[in-house]
RODO-2510 file (C-alpha; in nm, 4 decimals, decimal comma):
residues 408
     n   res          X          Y          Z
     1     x    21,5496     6,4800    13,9091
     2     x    21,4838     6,3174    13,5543
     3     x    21,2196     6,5116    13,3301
     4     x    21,0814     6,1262    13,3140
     5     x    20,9449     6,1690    13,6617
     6     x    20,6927     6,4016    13,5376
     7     x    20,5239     6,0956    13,3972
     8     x    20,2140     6,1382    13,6401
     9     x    19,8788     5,9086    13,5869
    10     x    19,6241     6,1601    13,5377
    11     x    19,3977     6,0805    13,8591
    12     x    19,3437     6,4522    13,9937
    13     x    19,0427     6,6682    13,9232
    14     x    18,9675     6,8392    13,6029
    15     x    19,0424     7,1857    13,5108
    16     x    18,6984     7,2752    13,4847
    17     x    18,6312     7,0813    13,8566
    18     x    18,9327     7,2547    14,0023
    19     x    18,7922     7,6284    13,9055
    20     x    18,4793     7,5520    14,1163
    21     x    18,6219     7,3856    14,4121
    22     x    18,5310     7,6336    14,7339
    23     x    18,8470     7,7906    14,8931
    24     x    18,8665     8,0473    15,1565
    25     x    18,9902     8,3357    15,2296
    26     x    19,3262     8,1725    15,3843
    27     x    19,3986     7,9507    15,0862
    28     x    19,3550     8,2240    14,7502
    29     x    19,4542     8,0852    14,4428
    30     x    19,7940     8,2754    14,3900
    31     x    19,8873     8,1480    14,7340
    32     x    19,9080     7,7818    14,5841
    33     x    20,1999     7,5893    14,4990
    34     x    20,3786     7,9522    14,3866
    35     x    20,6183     7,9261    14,1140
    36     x    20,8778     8,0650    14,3074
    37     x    20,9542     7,7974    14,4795
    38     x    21,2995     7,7361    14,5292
    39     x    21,4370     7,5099    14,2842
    40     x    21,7227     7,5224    14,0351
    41     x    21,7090     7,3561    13,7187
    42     x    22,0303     7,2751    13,5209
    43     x    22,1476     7,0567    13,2415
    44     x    21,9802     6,9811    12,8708
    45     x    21,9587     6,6633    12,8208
    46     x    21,6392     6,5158    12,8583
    47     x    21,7309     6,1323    12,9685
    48     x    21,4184     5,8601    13,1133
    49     x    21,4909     5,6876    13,4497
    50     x    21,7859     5,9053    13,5531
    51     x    21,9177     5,7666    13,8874
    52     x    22,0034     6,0303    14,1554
    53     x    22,3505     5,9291    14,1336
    54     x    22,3318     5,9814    13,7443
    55     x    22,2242     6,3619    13,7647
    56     x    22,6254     6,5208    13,7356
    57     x    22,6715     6,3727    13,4331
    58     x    22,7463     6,5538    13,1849
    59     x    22,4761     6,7837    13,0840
    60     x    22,1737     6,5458    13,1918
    61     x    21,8768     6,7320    13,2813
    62     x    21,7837     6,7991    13,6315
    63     x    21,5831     6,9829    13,9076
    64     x    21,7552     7,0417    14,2517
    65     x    21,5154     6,8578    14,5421
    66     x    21,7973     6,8151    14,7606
    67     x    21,5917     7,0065    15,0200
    68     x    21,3814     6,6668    15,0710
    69     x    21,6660     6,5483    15,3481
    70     x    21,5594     6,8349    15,5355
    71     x    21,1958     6,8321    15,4959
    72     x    21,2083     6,4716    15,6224
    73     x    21,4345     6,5708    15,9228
    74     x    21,1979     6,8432    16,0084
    75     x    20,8236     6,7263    15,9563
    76     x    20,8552     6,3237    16,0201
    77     x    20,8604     6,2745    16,3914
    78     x    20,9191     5,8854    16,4472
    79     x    20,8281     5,7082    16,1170
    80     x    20,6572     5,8793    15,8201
    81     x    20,4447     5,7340    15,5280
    82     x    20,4002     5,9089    15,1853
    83     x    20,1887     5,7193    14,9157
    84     x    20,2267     5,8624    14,5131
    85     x    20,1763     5,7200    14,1884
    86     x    20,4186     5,6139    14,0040
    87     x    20,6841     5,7847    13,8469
    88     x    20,6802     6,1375    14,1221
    89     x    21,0337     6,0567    14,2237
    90     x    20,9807     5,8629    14,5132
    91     x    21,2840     5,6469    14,4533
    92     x    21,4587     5,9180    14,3314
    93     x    21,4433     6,1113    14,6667
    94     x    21,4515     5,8352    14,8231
    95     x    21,8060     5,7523    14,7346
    96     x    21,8838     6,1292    14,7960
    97     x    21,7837     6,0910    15,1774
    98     x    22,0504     5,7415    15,1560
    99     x    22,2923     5,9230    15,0580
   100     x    22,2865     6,2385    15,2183
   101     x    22,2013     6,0967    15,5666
   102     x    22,3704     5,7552    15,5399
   103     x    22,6910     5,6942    15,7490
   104     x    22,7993     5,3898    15,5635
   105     x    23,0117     5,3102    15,2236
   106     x    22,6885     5,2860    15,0521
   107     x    22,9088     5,0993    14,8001
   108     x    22,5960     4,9612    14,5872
   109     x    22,5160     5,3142    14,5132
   110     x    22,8691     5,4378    14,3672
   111     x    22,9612     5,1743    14,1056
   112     x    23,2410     5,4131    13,9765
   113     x    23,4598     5,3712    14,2962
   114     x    23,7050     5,1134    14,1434
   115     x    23,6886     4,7692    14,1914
   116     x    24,1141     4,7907    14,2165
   117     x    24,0480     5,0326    14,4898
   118     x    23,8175     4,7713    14,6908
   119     x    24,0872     4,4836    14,6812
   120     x    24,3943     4,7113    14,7567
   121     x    24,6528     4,6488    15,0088
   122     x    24,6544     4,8048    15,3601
   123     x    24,5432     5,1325    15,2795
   124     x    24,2761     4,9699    15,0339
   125     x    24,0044     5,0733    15,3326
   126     x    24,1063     5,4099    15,3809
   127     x    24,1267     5,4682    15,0223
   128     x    23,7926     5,3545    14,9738
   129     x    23,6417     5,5650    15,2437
   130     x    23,7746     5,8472    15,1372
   131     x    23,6720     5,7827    14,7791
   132     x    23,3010     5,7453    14,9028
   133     x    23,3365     6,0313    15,1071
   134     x    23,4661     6,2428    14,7866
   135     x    23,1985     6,0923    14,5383
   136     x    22,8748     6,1875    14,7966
   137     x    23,0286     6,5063    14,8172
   138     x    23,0219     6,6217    14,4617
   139     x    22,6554     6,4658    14,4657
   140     x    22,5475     6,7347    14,6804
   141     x    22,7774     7,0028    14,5980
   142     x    22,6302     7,3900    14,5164
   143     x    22,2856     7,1815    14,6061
   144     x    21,9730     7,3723    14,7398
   145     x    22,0498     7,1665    15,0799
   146     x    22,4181     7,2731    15,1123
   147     x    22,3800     7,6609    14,9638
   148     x    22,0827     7,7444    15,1685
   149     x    22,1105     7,5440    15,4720
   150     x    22,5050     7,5091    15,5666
   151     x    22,4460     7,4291    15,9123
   152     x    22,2103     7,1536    15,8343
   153     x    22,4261     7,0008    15,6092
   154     x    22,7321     6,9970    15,8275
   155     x    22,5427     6,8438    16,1215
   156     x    22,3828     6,5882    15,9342
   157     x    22,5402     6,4798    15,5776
   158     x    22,7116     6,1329    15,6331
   159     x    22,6065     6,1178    16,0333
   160     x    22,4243     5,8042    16,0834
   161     x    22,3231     5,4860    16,0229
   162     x    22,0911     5,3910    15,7378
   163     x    21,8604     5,0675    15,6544
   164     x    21,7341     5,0897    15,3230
   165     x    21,4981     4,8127    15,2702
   166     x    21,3158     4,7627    14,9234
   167     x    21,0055     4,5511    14,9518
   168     x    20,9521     4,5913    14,5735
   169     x    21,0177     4,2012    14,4788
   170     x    20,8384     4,0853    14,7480
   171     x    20,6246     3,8846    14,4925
   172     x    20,5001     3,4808    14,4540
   173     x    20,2982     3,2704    14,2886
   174     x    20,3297     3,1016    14,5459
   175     x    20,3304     3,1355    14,9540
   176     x    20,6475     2,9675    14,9417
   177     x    20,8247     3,1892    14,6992
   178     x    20,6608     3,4730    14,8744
   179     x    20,8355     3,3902    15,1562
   180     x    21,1251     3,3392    14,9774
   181     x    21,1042     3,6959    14,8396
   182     x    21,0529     3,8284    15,1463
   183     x    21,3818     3,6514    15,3200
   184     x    21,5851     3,7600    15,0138
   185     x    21,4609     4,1206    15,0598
   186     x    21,6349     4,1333    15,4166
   187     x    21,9245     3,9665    15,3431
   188     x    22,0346     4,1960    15,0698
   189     x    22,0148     4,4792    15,3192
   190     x    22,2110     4,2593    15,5524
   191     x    22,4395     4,1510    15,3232
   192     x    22,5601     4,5329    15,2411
   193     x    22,6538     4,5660    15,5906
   194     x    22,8615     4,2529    15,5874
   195     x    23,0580     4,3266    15,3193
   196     x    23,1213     4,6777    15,4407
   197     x    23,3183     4,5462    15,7565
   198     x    23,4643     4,3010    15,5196
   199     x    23,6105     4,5993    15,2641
   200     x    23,7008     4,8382    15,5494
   201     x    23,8589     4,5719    15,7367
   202     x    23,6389     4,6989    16,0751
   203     x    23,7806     4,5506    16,4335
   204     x    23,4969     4,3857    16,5861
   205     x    23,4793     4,2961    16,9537
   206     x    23,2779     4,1886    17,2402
   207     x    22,9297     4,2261    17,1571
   208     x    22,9415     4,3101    16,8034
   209     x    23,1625     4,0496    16,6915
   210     x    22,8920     3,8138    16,8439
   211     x    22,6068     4,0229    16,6675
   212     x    22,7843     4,0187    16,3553
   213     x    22,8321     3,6253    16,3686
   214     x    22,4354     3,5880    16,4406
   215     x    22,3860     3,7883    16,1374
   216     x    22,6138     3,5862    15,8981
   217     x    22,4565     3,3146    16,0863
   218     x    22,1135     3,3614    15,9698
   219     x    22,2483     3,4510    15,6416
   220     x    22,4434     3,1085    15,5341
   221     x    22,0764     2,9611    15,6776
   222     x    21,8837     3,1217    15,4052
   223     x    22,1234     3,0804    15,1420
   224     x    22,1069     2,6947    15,2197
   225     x    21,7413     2,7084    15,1939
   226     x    21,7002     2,8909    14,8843
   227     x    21,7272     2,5868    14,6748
   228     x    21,5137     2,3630    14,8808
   229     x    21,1334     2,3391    14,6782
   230     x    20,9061     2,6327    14,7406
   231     x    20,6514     2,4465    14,9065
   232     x    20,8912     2,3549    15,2227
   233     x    21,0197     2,7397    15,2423
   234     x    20,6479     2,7660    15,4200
   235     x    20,8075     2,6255    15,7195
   236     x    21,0149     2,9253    15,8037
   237     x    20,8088     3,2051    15,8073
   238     x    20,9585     3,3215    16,0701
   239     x    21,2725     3,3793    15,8839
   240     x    21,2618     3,7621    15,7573
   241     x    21,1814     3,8730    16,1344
   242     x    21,4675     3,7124    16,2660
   243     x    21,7034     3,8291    15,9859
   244     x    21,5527     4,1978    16,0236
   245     x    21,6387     4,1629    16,4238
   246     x    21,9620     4,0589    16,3794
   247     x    22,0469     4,3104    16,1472
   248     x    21,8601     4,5833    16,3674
   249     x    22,0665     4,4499    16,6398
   250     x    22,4100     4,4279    16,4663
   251     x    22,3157     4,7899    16,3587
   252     x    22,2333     4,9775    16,6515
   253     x    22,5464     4,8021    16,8746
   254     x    22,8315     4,8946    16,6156
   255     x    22,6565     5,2079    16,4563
   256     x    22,3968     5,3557    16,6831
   257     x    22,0515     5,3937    16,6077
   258     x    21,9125     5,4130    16,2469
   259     x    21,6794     5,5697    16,0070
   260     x    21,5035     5,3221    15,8068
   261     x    21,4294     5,3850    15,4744
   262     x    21,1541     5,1438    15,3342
   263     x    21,0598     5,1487    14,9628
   264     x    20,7484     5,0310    14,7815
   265     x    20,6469     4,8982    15,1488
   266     x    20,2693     4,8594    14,9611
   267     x    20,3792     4,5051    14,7451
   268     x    20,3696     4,2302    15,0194
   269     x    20,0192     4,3491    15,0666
   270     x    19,9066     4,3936    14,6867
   271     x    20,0621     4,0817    14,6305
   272     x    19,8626     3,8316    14,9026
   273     x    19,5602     4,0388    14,8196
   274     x    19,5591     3,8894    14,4538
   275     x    19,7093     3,6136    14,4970
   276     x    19,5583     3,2564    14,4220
   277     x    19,6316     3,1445    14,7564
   278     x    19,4469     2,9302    15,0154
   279     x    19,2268     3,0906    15,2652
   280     x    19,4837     2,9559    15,5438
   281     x    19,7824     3,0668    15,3372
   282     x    19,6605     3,4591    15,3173
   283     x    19,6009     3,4687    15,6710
   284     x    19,9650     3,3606    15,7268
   285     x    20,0790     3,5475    15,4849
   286     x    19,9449     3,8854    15,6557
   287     x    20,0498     3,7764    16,0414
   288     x    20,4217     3,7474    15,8839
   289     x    20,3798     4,0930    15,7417
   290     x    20,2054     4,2216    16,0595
   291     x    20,4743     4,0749    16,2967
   292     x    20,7445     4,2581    16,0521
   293     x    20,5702     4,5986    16,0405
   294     x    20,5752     4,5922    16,4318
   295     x    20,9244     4,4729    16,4693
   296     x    21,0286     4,7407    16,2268
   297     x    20,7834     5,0523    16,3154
   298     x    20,6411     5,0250    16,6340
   299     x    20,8429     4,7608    16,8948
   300     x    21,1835     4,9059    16,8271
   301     x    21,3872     5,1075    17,0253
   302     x    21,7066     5,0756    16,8305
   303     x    21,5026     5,3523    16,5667
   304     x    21,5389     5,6768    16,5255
   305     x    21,3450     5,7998    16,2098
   306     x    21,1390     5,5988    15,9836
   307     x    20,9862     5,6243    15,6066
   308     x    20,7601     5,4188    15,4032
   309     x    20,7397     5,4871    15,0229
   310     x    20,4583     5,3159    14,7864
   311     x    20,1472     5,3490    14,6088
   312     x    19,8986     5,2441    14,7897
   313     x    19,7836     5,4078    15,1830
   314     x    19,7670     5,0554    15,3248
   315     x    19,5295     5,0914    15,6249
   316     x    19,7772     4,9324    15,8792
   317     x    19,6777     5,0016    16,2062
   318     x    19,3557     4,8395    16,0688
   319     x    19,5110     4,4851    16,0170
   320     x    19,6741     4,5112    16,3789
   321     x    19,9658     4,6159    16,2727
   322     x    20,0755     4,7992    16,5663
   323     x    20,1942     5,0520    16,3113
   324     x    19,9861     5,2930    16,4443
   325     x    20,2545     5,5609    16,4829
   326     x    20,3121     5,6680    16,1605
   327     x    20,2256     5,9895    16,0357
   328     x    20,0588     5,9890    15,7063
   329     x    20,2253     6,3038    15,4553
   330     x    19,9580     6,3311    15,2445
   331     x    20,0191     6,5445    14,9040
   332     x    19,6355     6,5794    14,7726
   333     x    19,3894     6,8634    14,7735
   334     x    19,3275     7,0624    15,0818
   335     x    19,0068     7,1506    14,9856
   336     x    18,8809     6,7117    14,9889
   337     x    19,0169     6,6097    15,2131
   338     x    19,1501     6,6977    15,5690
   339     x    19,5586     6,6601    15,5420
   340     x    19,8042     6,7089    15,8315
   341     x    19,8054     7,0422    15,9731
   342     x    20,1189     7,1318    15,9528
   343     x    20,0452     7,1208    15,5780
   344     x    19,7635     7,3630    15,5989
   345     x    19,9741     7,5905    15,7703
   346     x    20,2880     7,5765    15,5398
   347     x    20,4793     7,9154    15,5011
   348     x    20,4009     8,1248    15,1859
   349     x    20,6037     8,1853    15,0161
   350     x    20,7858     7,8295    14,9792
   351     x    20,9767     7,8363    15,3539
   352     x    21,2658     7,5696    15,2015
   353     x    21,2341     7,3934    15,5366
   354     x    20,9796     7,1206    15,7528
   355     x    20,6916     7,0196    15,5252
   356     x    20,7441     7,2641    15,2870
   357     x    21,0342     7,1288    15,1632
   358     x    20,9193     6,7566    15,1911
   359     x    20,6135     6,7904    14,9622
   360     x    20,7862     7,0217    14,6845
   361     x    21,0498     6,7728    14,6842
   362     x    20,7429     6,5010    14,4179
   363     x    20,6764     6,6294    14,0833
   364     x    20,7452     6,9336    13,9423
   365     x    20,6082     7,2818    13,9557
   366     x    20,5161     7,5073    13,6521
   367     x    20,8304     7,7183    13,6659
   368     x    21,0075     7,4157    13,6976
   369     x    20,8627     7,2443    13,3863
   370     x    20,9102     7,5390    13,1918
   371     x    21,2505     7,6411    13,3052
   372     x    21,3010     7,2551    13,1804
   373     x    21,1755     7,3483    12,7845
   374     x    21,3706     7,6775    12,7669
   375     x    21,6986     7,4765    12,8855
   376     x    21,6353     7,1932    12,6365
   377     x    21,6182     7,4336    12,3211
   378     x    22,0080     7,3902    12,3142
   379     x    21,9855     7,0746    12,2047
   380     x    21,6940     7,0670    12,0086
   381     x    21,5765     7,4360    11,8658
   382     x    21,2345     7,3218    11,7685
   383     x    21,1535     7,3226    12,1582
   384     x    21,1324     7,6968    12,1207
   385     x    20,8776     7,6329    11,8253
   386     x    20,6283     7,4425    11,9687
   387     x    20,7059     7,5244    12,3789
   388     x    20,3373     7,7261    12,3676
   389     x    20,1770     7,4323    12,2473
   390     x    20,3960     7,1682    12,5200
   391     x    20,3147     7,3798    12,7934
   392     x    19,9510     7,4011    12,7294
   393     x    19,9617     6,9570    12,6815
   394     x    20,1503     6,9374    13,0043
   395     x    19,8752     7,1623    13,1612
   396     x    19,5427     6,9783    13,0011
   397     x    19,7268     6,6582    13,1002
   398     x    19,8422     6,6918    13,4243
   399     x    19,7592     7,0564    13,6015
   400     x    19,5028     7,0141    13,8774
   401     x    19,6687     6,8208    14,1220
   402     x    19,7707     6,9487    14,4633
   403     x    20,1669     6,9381    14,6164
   404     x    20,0739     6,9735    15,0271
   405     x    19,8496     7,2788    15,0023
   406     x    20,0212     7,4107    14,6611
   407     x    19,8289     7,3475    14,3215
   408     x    20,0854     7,1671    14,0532
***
């Protein structure tokens, strides 16, 4: 993970406000977020916005949270939620959990895989595949997740299907190019899929040749509307849902049943809550988001895991949803607020598995951050100078928040 991620808005308690909070006998302060939690940091180079595909490159800076894949496995039942601010590596691990669990070329993700290699003759496919294969290896190679927990990986690294939807353009001035957002959203996950059986040259029969013809269908429908004036994309609202099914469809028939991977699931909402719109036009904006959410979350039996990332806890299952299976990870003070269980009962020390491992996967600890400074000196030696001095900023800026039941 890139040092950038540490870039935290300063929204926990004080310092002062954290040394009176009431704890009890169960929770003592050394038994908080302990510094030896497992972790290995590598590299020198301190880079911003460091993609998690970026992070063997030579030298670049990072902190092993491989051990996210199976903290989601292990403490998300159906579908999970887990709300941060920006910049706590939501992305980041989210991309980890694509690659690691995904099935799929994931071709978008490994831009060095040459383009020669995708137009080849009639080995081109296998040579692809195998170059994926060899690439999400060496991503995950001497990782936390494949040192500690060999079984795990070898049942699960490249074993199923994965949607990865990002909702984070789902944006408009207007209703119409909201919609339009929206449709585009779901057809670039579609799309990936397409050209997948396209570049491995898949044999499709029966049923999923007819699935994957409804798909392209819908498809060549949107991309003939996209040019038509915003204000007449209002009259297929119904669009996203039935690109979403037929993908789900397509997905589940050739593949088997998915996880779905949702990021920045918050901006539909954010964005008809300020927006300029009409009354009438809010309303319908929400009942196409509701009828999504329940197509996606709750009225699908072609899922088999589930995860929302954003910024904001949307109350769902108070707008009718029908969302109203997800379980809430909630990474905030134990002593506010009454957070899952299975939180307060983490093992201590740091277990590496189940929730554990899911909420030390955001931000970084203070071993972590100094481990960090002391491998950075390399590059620049007046690190070691002044590292009293960053540590203590780092601490007055950002030390008070809570990681599940562990202080940061």
């Amino acid at each position: 993970m890139a040092i950038a991620s540490a870039v935290i808005p300063n929204t926990s308690v004080s310092s002062s406000t954290v040394a009176t909070l009431p704890r009890t006998p169960e929770r003592p302060i050394k038994a908080l977020r302990p510094s030896g939690s497992p972790t290995r940091v590598s590299g020198t180079k301190v880079i911003a916005d460091v993609n998690f595909t970026d992070v063997d490159s030579s030298g670049l800076c990072k902190v092993d949270k491989s051990l996210v894949c199976r903290g989601f496995w292990e403490a998300v039942g159906k579908v999970g939620r887990i709300c941060l601010p920006r910049r706590s590596g939501k992305t980041y691990n989210l991309t980890q959990m694509l690659l690691f669990f995904s099935s799929s070329l994931e071709l978008g993700r490994l831009e060095d895989i040459p383009a020669s290699t995708l137009s080849g003759g009639a080995s081109g496919s296998d040579d692809v595949a195998a170059l994926c294969r060899k690439r999400r290896e060496g991503l995950f190679e001497n990782s936390l997740l494949q040192t500690t927990n060999p079984e795990f990986y070898a049942k699960h690294f490249m074993k199923y299907p994965v949607l990865h939807i990002s909702l984070s353009e789902c944006k408009g001035e207007s209703f119409g190019t909201f919609i339009q957002a929206l449709c585009i959203a779901f057809a670039t996950a579609a799309q990936k899929w397409i050209k997948e059986v396209i570049v491995l040259r898949t044999t499709l029969s029966g049923v999923s040749l007819e699935l994957f013809e409804n798909l392209k269908s819908d498809i060549e429908q949107f991309r003939k509307l996209r040019f038509i004036p915003a204000s007449q994309m209002t009259e297929y609202t119904g669009l996203a849902r039935s690109l979403f099914r037929a993908l789900s469809e397509f997905v589940f028939e050739r593949y088997g049943r998915y996880i779905l991977l949702i990021d920045e699931y918050d901006i539909p909402f954010i964005t008809i809550h300020l927006a300029e719109w009409s009354t009438t036009e809010k309303k319908r904006g929400l009942a196409v988001i509701k009828a999504l959410f329940q197509n996606m979350l709750k009225d699908n039996d072609n899922l088999r895991k589930g995860l929302l990332f954003g910024v904001f806890e949307i109350p769902l299952t108070e707008m009718g949803s029908g969302a109203n299976n997800i379980k809430d990870i909630r990474l905030i003070s134990a002593e506010e607020s009454d957070i899952q269980g299975s939180i307060l009962k983490a093992a201590y020390p740091h277990s590496g598995c189940g929730m554990d491992a899911l909420t030390d996967a955001f931000w970084f600890n203070a071993h972590e951050v100094e481990q960090m400074l002391d491998n950075s000196t390399a590059l620049c030696t007046r690190v070691a100078v002044y590292k009293p001095f960053i540590l203590e900023t780092i601490k007055e800026w950002y030390n008070g928040y809570f990681i599940g039941r562990f202080r940061g």
